[in-house]
VOPAGU-2260 file (C-alpha; in pm, 1 decimal, decimal comma):
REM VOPAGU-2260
SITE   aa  ch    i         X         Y         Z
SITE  UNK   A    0    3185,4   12414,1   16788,5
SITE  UNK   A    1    3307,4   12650,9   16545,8
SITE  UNK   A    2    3627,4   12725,9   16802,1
SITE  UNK   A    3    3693,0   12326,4   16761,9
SITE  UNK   A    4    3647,4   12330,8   16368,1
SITE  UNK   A    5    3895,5   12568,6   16320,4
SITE  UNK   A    6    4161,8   12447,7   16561,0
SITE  UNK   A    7    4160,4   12083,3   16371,4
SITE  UNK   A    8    4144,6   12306,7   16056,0
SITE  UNK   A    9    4434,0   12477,9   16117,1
SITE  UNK   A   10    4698,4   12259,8   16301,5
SITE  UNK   A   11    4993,4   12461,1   16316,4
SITE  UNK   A   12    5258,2   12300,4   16443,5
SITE  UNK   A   13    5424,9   12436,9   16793,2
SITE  UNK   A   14    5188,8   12696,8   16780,9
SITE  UNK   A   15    4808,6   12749,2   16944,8
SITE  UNK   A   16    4525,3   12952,9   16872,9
SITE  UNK   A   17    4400,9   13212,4   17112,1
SITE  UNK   A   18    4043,9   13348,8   16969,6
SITE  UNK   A   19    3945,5   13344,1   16625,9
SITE  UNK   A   20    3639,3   13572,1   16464,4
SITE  UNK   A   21    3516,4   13659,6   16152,5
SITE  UNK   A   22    3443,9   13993,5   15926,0
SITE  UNK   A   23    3344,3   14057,2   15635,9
SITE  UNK   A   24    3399,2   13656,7   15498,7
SITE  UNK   A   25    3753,7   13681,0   15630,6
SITE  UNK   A   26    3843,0   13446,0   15933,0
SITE  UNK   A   27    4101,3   13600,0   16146,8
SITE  UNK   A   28    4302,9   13380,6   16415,6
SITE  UNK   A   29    4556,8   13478,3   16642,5
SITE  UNK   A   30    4818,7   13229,8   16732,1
SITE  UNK   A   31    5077,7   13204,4   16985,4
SITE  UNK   A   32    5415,3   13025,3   17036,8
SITE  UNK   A   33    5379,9   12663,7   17277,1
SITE  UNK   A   34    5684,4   12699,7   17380,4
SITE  UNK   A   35    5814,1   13054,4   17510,0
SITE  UNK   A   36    6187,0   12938,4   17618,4
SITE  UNK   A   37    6487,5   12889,8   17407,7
SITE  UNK   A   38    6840,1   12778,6   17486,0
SITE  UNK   A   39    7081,6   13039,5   17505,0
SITE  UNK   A   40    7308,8   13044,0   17160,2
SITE  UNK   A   41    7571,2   13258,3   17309,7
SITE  UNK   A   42    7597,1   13020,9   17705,6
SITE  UNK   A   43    7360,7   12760,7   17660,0
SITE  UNK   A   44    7176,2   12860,1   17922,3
SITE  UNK   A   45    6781,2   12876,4   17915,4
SITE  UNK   A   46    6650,6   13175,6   17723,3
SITE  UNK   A   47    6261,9   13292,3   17879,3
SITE  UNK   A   48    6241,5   13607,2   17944,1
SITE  UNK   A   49    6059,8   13829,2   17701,3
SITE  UNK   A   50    6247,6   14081,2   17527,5
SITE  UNK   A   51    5978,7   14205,8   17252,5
SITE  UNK   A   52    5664,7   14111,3   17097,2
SITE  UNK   A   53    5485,1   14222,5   16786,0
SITE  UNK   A   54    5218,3   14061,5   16559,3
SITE  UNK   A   55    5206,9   14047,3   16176,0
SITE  UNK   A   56    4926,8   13913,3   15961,8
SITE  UNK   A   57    4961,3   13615,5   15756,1
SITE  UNK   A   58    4792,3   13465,6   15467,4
SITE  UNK   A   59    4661,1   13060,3   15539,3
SITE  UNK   A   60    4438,7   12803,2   15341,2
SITE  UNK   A   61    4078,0   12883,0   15305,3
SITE  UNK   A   62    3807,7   12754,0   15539,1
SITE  UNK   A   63    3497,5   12680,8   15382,3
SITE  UNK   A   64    3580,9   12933,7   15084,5
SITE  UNK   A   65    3669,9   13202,9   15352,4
SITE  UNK   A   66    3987,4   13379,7   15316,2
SITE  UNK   A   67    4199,5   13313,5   15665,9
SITE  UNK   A   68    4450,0   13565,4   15776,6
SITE  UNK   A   69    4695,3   13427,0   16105,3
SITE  UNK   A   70    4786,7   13705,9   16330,0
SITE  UNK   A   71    5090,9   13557,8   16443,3
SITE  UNK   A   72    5292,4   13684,2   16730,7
SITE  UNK   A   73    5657,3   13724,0   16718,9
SITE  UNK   A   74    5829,3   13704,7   17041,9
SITE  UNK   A   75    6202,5   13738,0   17107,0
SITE  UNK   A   76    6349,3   13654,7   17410,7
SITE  UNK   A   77    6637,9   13751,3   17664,2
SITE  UNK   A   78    6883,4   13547,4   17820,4
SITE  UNK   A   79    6917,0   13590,8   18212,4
SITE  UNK   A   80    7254,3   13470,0   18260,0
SITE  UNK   A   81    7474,9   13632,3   17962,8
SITE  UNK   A   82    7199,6   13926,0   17857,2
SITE  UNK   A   83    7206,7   13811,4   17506,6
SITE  UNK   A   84    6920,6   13948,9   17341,6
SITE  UNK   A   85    6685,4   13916,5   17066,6
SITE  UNK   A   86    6673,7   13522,9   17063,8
SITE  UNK   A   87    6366,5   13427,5   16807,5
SITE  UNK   A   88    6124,5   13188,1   16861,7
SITE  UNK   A   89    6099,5   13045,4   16529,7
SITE  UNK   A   90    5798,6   13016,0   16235,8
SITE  UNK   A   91    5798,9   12679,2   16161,6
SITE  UNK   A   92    5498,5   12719,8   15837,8
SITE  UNK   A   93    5691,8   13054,8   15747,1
SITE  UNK   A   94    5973,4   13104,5   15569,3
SITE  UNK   A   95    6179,1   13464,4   15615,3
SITE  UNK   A   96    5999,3   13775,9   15486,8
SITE  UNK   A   97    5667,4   13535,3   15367,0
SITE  UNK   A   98    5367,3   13676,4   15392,7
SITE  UNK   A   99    5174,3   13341,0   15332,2
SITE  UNK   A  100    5231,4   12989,3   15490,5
SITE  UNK   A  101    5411,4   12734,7   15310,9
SITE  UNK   A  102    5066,8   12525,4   15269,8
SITE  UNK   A  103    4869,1   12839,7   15161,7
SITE  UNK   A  104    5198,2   12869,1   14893,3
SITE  UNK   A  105    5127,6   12515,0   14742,5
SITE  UNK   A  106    4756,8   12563,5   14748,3
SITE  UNK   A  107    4785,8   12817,5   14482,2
SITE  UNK   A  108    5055,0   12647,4   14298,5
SITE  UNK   A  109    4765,7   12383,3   14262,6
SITE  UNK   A  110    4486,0   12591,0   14202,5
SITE  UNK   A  111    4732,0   12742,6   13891,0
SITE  UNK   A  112    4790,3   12460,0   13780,2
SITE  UNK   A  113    4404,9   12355,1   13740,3
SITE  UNK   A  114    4357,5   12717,8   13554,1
SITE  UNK   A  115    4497,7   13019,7   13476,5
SITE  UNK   A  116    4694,1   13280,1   13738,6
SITE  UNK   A  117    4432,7   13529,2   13663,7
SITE  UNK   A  118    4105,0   13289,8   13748,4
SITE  UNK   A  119    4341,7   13242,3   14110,7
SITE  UNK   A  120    4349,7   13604,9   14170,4
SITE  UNK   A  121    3992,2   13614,6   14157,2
SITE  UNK   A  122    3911,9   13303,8   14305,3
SITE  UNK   A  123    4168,6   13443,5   14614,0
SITE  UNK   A  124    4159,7   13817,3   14566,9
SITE  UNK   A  125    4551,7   13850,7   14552,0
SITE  UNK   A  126    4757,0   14074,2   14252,3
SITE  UNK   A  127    4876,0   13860,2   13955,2
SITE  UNK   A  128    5248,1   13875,3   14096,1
SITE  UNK   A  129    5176,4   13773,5   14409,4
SITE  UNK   A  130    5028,1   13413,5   14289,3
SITE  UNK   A  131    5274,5   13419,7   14034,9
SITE  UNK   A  132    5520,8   13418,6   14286,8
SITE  UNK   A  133    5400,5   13162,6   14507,1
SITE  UNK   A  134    5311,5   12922,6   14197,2
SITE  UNK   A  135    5699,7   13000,0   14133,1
SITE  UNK   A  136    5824,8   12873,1   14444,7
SITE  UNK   A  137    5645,6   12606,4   14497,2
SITE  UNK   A  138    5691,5   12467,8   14148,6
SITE  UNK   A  139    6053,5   12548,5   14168,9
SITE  UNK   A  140    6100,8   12395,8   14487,2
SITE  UNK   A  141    5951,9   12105,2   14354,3
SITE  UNK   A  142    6205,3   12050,6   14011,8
SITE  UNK   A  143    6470,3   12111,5   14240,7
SITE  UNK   A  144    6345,1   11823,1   14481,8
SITE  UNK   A  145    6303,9   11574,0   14200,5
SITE  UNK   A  146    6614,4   11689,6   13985,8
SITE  UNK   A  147    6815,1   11671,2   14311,7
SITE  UNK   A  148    6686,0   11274,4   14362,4
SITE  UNK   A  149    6720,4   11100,9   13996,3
SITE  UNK   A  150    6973,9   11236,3   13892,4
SITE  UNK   A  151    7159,7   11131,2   14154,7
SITE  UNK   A  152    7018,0   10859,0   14231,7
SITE  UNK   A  153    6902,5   10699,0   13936,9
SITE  UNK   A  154    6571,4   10499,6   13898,3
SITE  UNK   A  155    6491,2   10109,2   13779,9
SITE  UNK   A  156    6270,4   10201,6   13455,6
SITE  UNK   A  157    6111,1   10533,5   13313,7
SITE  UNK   A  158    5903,9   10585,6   13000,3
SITE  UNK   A  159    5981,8   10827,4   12753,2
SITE  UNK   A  160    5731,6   11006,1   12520,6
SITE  UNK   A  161    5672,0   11296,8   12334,5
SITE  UNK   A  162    5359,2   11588,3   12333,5
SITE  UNK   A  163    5312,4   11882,7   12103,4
SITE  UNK   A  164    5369,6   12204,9   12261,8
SITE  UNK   A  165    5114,1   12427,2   12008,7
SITE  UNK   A  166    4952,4   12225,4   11707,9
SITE  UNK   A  167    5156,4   12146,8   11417,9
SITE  UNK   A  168    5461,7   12283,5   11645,1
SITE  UNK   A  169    5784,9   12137,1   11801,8
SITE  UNK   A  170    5740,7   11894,2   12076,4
SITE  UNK   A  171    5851,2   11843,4   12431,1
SITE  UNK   A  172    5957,1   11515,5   12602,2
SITE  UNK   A  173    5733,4   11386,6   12875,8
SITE  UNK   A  174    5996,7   11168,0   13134,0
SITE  UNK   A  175    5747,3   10956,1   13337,2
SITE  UNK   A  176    5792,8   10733,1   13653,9
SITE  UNK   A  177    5467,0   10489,2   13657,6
SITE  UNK   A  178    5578,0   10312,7   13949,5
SITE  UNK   A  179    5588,1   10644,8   14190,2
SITE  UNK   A  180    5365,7   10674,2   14451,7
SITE  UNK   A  181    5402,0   11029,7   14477,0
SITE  UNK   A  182    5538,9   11263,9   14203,5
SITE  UNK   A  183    5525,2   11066,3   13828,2
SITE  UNK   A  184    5701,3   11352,1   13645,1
SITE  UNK   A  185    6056,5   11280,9   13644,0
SITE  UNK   A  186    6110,3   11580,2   13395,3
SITE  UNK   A  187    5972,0   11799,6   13115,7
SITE  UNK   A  188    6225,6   11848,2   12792,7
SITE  UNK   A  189    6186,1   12162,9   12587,6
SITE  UNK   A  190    6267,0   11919,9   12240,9
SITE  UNK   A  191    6320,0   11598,9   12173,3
SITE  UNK   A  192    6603,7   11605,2   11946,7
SITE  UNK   A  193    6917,3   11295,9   12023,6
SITE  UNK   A  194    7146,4   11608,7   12111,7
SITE  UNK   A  195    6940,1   11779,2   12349,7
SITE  UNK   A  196    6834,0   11440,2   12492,7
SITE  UNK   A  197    7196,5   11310,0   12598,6
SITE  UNK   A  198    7298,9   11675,5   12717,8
SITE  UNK   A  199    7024,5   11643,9   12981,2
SITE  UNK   A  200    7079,8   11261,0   13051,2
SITE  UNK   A  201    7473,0   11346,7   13096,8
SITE  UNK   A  202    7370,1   11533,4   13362,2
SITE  UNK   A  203    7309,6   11185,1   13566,2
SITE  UNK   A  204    7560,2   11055,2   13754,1
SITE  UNK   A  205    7713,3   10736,5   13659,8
SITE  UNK   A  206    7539,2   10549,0   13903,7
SITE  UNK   A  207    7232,1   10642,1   13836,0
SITE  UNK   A  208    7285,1   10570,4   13423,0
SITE  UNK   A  209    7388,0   10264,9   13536,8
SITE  UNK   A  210    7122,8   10142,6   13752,5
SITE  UNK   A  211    6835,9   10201,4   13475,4
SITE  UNK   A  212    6738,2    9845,6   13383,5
SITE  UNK   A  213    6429,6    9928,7   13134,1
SITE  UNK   A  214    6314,0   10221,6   12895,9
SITE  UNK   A  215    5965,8   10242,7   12768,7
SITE  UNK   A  216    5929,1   10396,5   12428,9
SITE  UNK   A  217    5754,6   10482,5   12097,4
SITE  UNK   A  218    5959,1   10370,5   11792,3
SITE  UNK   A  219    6163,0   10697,7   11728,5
SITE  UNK   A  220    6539,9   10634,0   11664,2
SITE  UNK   A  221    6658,6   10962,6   11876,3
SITE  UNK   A  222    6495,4   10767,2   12152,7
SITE  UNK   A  223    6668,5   10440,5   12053,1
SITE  UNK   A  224    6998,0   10594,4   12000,8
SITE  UNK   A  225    7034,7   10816,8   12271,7
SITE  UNK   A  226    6913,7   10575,3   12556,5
SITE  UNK   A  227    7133,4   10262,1   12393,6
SITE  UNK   A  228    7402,9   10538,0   12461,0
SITE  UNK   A  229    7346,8   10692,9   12799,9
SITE  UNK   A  230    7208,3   10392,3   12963,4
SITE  UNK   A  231    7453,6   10053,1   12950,1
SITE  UNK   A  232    7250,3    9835,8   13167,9
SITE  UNK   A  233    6912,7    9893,4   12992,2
SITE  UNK   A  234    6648,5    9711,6   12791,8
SITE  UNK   A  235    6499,0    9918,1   12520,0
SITE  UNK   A  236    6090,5    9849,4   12548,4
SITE  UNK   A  237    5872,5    9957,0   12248,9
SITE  UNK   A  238    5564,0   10013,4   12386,1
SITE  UNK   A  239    5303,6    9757,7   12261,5
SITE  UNK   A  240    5033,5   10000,4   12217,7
SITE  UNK   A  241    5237,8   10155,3   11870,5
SITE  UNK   A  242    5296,4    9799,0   11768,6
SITE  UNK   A  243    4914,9    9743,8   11761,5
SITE  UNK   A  244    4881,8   10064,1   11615,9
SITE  UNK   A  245    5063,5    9986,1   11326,4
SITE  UNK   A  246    4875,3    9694,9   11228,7
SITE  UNK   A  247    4564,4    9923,1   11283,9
SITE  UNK   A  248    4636,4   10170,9   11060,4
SITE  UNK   A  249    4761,3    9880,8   10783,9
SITE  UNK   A  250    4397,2    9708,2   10826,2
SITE  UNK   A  251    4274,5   10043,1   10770,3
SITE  UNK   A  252    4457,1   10079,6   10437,3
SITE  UNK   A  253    4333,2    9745,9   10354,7
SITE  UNK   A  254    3983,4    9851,3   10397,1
SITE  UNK   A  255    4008,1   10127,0   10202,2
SITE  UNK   A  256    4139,4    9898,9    9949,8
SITE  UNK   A  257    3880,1    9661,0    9908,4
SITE  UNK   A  258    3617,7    9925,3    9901,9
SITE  UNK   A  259    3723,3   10056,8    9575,0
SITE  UNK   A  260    3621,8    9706,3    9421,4
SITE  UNK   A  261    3223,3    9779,8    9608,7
SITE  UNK   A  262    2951,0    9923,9    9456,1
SITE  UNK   A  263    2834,7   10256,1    9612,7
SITE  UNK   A  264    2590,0   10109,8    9883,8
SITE  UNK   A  265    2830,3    9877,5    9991,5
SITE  UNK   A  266    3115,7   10097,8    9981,9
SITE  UNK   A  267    2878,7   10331,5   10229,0
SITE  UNK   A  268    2794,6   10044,5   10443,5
SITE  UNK   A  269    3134,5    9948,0   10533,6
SITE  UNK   A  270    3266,8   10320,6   10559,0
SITE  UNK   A  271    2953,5   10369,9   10835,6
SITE  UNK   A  272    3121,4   10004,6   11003,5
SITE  UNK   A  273    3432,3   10135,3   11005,5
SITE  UNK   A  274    3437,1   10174,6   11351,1
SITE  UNK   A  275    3359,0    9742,0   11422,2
SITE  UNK   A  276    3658,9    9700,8   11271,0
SITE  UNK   A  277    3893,1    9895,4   11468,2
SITE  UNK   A  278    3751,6    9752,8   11802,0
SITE  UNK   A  279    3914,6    9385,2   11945,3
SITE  UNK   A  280    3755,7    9090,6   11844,8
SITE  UNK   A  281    3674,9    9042,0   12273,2
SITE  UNK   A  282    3486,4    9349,9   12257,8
SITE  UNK   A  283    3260,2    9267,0   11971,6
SITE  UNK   A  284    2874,1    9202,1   12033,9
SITE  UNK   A  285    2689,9    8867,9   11846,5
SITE  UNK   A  286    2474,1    9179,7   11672,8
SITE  UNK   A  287    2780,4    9318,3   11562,4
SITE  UNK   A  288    2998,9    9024,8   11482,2
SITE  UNK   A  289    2662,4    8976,9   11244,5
SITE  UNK   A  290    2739,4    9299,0   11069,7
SITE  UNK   A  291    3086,4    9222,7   11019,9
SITE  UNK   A  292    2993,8    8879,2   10851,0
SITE  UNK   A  293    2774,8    9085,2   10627,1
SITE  UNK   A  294    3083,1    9258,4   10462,0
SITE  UNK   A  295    3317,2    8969,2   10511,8
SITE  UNK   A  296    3004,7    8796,9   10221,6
SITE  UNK   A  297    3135,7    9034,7    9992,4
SITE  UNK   A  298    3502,4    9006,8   10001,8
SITE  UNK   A  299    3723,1    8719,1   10134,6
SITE  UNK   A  300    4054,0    8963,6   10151,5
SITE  UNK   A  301    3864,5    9161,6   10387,7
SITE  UNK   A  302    3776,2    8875,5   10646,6
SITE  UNK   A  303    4157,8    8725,4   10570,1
SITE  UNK   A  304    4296,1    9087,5   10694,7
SITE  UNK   A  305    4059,0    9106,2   10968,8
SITE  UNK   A  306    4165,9    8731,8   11137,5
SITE  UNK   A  307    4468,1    8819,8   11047,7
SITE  UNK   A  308    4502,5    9203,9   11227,7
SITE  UNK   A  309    4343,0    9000,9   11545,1
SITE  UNK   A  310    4558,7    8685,8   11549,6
SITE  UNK   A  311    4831,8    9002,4   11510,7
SITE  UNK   A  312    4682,0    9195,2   11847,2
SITE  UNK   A  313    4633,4    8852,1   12054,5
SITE  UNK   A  314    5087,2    8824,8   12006,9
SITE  UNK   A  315    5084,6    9023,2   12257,9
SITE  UNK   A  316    4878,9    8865,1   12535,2
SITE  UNK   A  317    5084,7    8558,0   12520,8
SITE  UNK   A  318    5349,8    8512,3   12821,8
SITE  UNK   A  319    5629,6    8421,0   12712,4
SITE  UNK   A  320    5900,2    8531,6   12442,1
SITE  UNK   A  321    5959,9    8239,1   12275,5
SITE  UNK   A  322    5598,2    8209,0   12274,6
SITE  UNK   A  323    5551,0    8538,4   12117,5
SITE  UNK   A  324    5845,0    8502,9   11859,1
SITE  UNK   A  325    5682,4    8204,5   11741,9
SITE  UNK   A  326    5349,8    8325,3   11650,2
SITE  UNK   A  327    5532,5    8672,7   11469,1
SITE  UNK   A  328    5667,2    8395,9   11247,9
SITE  UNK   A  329    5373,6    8184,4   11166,1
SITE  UNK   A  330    5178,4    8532,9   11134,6
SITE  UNK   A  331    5426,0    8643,0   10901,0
SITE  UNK   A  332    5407,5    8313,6   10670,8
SITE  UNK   A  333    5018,5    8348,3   10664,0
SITE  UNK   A  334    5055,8    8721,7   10541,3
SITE  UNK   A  335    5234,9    8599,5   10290,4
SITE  UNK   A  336    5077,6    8308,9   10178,5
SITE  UNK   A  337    4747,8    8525,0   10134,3
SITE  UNK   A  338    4927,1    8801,0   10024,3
SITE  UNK   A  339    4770,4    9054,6   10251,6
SITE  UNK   A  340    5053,8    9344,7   10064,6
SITE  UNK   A  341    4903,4    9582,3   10339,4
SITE  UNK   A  342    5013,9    9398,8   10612,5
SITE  UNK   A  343    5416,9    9343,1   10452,8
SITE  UNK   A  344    5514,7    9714,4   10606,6
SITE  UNK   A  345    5410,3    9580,2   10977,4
SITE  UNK   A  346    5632,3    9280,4   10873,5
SITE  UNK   A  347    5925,9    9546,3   10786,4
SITE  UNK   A  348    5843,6    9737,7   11109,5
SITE  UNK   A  349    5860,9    9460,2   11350,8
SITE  UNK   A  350    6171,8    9278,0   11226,1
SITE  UNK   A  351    6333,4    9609,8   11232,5
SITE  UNK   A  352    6257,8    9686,0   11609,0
SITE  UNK   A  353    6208,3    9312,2   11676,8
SITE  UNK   A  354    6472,4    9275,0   11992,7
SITE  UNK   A  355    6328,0    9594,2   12141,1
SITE  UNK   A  356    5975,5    9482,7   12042,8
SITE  UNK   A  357    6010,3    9192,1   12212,4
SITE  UNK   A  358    6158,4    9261,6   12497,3
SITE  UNK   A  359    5822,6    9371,2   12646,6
SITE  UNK   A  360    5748,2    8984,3   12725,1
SITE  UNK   A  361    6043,4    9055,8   13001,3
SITE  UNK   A  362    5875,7    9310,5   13240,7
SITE  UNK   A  363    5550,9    9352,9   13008,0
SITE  UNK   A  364    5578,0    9744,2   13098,4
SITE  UNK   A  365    5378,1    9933,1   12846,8
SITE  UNK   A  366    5384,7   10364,9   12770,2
SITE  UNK   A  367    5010,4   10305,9   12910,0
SITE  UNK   A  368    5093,7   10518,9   13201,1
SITE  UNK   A  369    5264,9   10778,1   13044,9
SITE  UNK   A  370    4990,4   10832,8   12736,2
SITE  UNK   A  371    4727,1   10927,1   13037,5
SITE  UNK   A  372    4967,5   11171,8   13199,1
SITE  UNK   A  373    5003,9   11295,2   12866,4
SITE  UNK   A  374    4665,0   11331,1   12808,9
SITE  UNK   A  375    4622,0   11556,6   13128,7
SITE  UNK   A  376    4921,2   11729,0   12990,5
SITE  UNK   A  377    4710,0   11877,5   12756,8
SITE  UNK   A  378    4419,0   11973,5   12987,5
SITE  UNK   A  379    4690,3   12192,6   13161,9
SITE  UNK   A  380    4777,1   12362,7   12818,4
SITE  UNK   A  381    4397,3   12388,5   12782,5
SITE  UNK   A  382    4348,1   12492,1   13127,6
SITE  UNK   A  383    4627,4   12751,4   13099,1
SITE  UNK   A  384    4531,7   12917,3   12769,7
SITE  UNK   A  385    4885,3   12834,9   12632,1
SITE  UNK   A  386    5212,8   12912,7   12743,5
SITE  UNK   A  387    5502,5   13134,6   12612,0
SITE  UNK   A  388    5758,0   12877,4   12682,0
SITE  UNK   A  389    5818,5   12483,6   12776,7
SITE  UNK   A  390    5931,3   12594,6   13156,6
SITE  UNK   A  391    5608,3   12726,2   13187,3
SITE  UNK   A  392    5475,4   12434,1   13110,4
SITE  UNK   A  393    5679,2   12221,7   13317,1
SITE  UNK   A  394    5620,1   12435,6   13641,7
SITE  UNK   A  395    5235,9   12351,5   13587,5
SITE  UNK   A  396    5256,8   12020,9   13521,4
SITE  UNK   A  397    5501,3   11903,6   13790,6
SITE  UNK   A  398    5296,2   12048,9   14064,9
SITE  UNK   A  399    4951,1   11964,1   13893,1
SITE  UNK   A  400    5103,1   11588,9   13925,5
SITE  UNK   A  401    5236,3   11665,9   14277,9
SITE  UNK   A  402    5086,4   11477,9   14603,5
């Protein structure tokens, strides 16, 4: 039973397993060539007699937490017709002068990128170098793979965002694709300066520039200016989720406002319900909606702001532009017919991003996608206990996000 476990367990291809045992927690398994007969590369003719054989050990994937080391045998052949010697029967998981198989490489790449090299070289009892080197393979192989494919090849719409690097630091750019099925990460930016950002998007071919149809985006005008340049054929989309923000953060200031005017219990009251009035009006309870009444009693600019931030939020569940566009401009006239000042700098905001706000009732792609990678983003920093540099960084990330 065991014998049958470990043959599905291990898989290799062209290759078969003649015993297997185990000592001291480590599984060993020797394993054979299929196929001991080559063709000839000097007459073509068939290649099976054996010239040499010798065994080496190799390092595979775990079973059940045990270590597994391969015994592999190496067998060269001789050609009967020409006497050509030496002909090798080739390691299809090994690459030359590896001591580990390609899948035992990417396992530790992914275990490294859950937690630190040092927690790997317990958890696998190998040196720091030597699962510093695999991670560095596997990760590299990896950038290469993707770098190799978009830039050549271009891609219909990526999101663009930014994370800190350390806390109060510079910041990297996050390049996203949410519609991948395999690898999101399209690439990791050490800053997010507009000259740094069209020096890396120069390196795109023209084709691929050109067959970018939409960019999602926070409203920073290196993004704006350096995609407007780089890519011809694509609409700029502010992501909706900073346009809400905006008017969440204004409401705030309004309640802050109106709180000076309370007395004290009141003014504790509604800084203890602050939290009602951040959530959607959808998501609101009859008991809550009750307390929010309470405080509405008490001041009418309060309850006007409040409609007003929702009627705001619901813009953007409408389906059509012209729809949308619409209701921005009766929103706008009730702001200031109530004179809700809080609210004017949202007014400012919008009408001076308004084509690339509005563009997301096009495609209605939102930075959604990219915010939660960016959120495991900083797991991995956490995970990692920091990083001297952004390539680090990027090396973990891509093949954390790997399939």
């Amino acid at each position: 039973m065991q014998d049958n476990y470990i043959k599905v367990s291990i898989a290799l291809p062209d290759f078969y397993i003649k015993c297997s045992e185990e000592y001291n927690n480590t599984i060993f398994i020797r394993v054979s060539p299929i196929k001991q007969s080559l063709k000839c590369p000097k007459c073509d003719s068939i290649a099976d007699r054996l010239h040499d054989k010798k065994e080496f050990l190799v390092r595979d994937i775990p079973i059940h937490d045990k270590a597994v080391i391969l015994v592999v045998e190496k067998i060269r052949l001789r050609c009967a017709c020409c006497g050509h010697r030496g002909i090798p029967i080739t390691i299809p998981f090994l690459n030359k002068y590896q001591r580990k198989t390609d899948r035992f490489i990417e396992f530790i790449a992914k275990e490294v990128s859950k937690t630190s090299i040092n927690e790997v070289c317990k958890q696998l009892e190998l040196g720091y170098q030597e699962v510093k080197t695999a991670f560095d393979i596997y990760s590299n192989k990896l950038i290469n793979e993707i770098d190799d494919d978009i830039k050549e090849n271009g891609i219909e719409y990526f999101g663009i965002d930014e994370f800190a690097l350390k806390k109060g630091h510079n910041y990297a750019v996050a390049l996203i694709n949410p519609l991948s099925a395999t690898n999101k990460i399209i690439d990791i930016l050490d800053d997010r300066t507009k000259e740094n950002l069209i020096k890396y998007f120069s390196q795109w071919s023209i084709n691929a520039r050109k067959k970018v149809k939409f960019v999602t985006m926070d409203m920073w005008n290196g993004y704006n200016s350096s995609i407007s340049k780089m890519f011809p054929n694509a609409k700029i989309i502010i992501d909706k989720f900073h346009v809400i923000k905006k008017i969440g953060d204004a409401f705030k200031d309004v309640r802050k406002s109106v709180s000076k005017q309370l007395d004290k219990e009141s003014k504790t009251k509604l800084f203890k319900d602050r939290y009602l009035f951040k959530k959607g009006n959808e998501n609101v309870t009859d008991e809550e909606y009750l307390i929010l009444i309470e405080h509405f009693e008490k001041s009418s600019y309060l309850e006007i702001a409040y409609e007003l931030k929702e009627e705001f939020r619901d813009i953007f569940v409408l389906h059509s532009k012209n729809e949308a566009m619409e209701a921005f401009e009766r929103w706008c006239k009730r702001v200031k017919d109530n004179k809700i000042k809080e609210f004017k700098k949202v007014i400012n905001t919008v009408n001076n991003w308004y084509e690339q706000i509005f563009n997301y009732f096009d495609k209605k792609l939102t930075n959604g996608p990219i915010e939660g990678i960016n959120n495991k983003i900083k797991l991995i920093k956490r995970a990692g206990y920091g990083f001297c540099s952004c390539a680090n960084l990027k090396r973990r990330i891509i093949a954390r996000f790997a399939k």
